[in-house]
N, C-alpha and C positions, 0 to 999 in steps of 0.2 A: 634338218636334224640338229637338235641342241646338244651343246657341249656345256654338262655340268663338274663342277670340281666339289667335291664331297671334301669337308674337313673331319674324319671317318670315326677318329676319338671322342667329338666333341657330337656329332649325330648317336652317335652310339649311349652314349651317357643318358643326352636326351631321352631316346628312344625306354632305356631301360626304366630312368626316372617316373617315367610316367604308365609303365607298365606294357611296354609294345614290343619290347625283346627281354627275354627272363634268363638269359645268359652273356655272358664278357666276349663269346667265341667271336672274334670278328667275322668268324665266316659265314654267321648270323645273317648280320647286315649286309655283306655281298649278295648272298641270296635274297635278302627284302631288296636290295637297288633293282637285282634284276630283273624280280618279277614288277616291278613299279616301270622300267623303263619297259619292258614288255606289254604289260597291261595299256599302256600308256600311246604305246608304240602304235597299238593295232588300233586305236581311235586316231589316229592324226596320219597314218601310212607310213609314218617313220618313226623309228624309236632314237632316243637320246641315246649319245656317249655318256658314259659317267664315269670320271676317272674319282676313284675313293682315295684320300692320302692319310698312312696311319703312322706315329713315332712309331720309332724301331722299339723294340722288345724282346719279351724271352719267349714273346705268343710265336715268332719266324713269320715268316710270311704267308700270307693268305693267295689259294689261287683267283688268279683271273677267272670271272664265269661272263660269257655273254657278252654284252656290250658293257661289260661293268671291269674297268682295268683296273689291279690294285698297285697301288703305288708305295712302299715303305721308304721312308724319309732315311737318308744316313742319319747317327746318332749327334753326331754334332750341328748337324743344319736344323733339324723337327721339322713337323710336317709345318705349322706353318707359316716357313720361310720357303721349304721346299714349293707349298702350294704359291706364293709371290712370287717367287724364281717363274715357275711353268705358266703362270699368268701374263707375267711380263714379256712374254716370248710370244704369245700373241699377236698380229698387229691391230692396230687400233687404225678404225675408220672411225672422223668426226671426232674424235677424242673418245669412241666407244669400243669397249672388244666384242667381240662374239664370247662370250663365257657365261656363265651363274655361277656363284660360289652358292654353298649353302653350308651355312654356320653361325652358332649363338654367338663365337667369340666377339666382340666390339674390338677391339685392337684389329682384327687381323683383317674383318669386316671392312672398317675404315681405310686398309691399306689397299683393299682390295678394290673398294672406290674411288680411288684416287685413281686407280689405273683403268679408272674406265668401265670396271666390272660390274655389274647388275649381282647382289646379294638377297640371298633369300633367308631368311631365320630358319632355325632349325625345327621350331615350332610350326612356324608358317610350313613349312617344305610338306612335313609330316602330318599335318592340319588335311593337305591338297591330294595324299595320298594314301589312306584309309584304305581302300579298296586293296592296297598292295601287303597290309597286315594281317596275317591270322591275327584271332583274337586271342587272347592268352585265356588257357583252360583252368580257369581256377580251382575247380575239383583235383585236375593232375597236380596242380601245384601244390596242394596240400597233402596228396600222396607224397611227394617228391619232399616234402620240407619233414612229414612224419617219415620217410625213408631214411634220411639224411641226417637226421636226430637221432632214429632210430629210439627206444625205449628208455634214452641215458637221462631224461629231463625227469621221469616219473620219479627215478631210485633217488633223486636227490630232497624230494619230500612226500612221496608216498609210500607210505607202509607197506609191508609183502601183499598184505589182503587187500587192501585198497589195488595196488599194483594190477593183482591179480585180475581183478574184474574190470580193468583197463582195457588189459586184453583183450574183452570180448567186444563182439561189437555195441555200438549203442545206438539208440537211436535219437532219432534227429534233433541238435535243439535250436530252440529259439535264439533267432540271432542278436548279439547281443549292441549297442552301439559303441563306436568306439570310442565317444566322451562318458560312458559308464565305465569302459575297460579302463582309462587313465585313474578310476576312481579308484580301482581295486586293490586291495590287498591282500589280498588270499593266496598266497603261493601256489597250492597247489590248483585253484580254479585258473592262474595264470598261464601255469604249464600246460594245463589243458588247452588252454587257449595257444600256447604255441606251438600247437600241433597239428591242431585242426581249424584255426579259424585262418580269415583270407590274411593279403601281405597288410592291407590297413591294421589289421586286429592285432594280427604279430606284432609290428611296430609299438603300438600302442600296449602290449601289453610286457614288452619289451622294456620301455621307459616306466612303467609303471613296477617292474622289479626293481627297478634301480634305486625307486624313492622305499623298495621296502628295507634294499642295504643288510641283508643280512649275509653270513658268509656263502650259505647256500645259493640266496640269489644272483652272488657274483659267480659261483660255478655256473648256473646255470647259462647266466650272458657270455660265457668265454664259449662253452658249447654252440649258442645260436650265434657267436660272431665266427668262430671254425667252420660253421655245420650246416647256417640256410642256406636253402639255395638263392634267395632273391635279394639283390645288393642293398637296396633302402633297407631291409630289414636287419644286418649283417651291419651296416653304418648305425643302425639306434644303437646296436647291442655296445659299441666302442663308446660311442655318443656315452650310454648309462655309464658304460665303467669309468669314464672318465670321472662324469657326476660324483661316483661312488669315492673317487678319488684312491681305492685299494693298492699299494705297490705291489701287492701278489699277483694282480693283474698282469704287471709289465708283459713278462715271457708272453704271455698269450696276444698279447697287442703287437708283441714283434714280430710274430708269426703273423699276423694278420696283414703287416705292412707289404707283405708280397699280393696280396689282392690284385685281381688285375681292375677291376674298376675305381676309378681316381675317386667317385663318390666315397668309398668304404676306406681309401686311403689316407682323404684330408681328415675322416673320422677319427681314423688309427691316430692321426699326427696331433690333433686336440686332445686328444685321451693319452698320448705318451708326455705330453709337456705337464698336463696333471698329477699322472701318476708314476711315472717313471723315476727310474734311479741313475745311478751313474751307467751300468751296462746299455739303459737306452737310449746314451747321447750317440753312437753310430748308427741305428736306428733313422733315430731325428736326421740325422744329418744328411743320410742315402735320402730322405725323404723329401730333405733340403732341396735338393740336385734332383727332383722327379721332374720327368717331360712334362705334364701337366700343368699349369698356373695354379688351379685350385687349392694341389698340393704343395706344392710349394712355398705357400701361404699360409696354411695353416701347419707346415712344421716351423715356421720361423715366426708364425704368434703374428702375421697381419691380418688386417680382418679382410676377409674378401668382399670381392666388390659384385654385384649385381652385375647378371650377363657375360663374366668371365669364367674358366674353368682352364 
């Protein structure tokens, strides 16, 4: 039986990033470890431990499921010191533990090699274990992002009539590419698009309000940075206002800061150094102090480094 140490924030981001979990819940990812260690289990006659270690938060703790233990790091230690500490307890045979970490991080990677530990990337982990992901329904997800919007994106540049026959259903269109979408300027075919097309379209049509800059199109990105559901899409919309550079934005960028995924956070923290005022220097500065690396970096303006978060 293997014994894996999950660094849980850092698999989680991943995971999202690339489209394999559509929500922050950690209890998400507990259930994907499980069924990974389970699916996994019934080919080899044993299944893996998997201890997951997450920074403390306002999410509380997540239950233990299965052979999947969760571990919340104290607020002053972070998981991963916590996850070195339980490493280091280990014994090492040959200068080797019995362990795998699996995480993008390089700092915490490195320390975890030094003590002997076998590291798996977060890529690689997730690469090996396909079989343990639903696929993400991208028809629901566009219900769920037109839910979540709800009708507020139309009234901000379609007219009653226009509105109107929104309403109804329409039928199907051609799908559009998403290097056409960044060409766009049409407001209201944009809004269209962020209702009904996938998270790449959204995205993309996302930054392409941002070059059209008008004040409508900043309502509209404070709405999709409140209101999507899917976090790359929710980080363009900060991404654009920041672009936009609007100080009206602020309020909405400080609400944003509570995010729970660090991607939409280090967003928030680039979009408040641009356009912010003096109320969003506590803001920045909670932001300062976030468990995360990523974040932390981009409220203090360094640039981040490849393979940390």
């Amino acid at each position: 039986m293997g014994q894996y140490f999950i660094d849980g924030n850092n698999l989680k981001e991943y995971m999202a990033r690339v489209g394999l979990l559509h929500s922050a819940d950690d209890a998400l990812l507990v259930a994907w470890l499980q069924r990974w260690a389970t699916q996994g289990g019934a080919k080899r006659r044993k299944q893996h431990r998997v201890l997951v270690y997450f920074d403390a938060g306002p999410q509380g703790r997540q239950p233990s499921q299965g052979n999947v233990v969760v571990r919340i790091a104290p607020p002053q230690l972070g998981a991963d010191e916590a996850i070195i500490r339980e490493l280091a307890r280990i014994p090492a045979r040959g200068g080797q533990r019995d362990a795998t970490l699996v995480t993008s991080d390089r700092a915490l990677a490195e320390r975890a090699q030094a003590l002997g530990v076998r590291v798996v990337d977060s890529a690689q982990f997730v690469g090996h274990s396909r079989e343990a992901t639903p696929k993400v329904d991208e028809a629901q997800e566009k219900v769920e992002a037109e839910k979540k919007l709800g009708r507020a994106l139309d009234a901000y540049f379609l007219p009653p009539d226009e509105r109107k026959s929104q309403a109804k259903p329409s039928p199907a269109r051609a799908r559009v590419s998403p290097a056409r979408v960044s060409q766009m300027r049409d407001p209201a075919r944009l809004v269209d698009l962020l209702r009904r097309g996938d998270r790449v379209i959204r995205r993309r049509a996302v930054l392409a309000l941002g070059v059209v800059g008008t004040d409508k199109a900043r309502q509209v990105l404070e709405e999709v940075l409140l209101g999507d559901p899917v976090p790359s899409v929710r980080a363009a919309a900060a991404e654009a206002l920041g672009n936009l550079g609007d100080v009206q934005s602020a309020r909405t960028l400080e609400r944003a800061a509570a995010d729970r995924f660090p991607l939409v956070r280090a967003a928030v923290a680039r979009a408040l150094r641009r356009c912010g005022d003096e109320r969003s220097a506590a803001t920045l500065e909670r932001l300062a102090q976030d468990v995360r690396r990523r974040v932390r970096r981009a409220a203090s303006g360094a640039t981040e480094r490849p393979g940390r978060s």
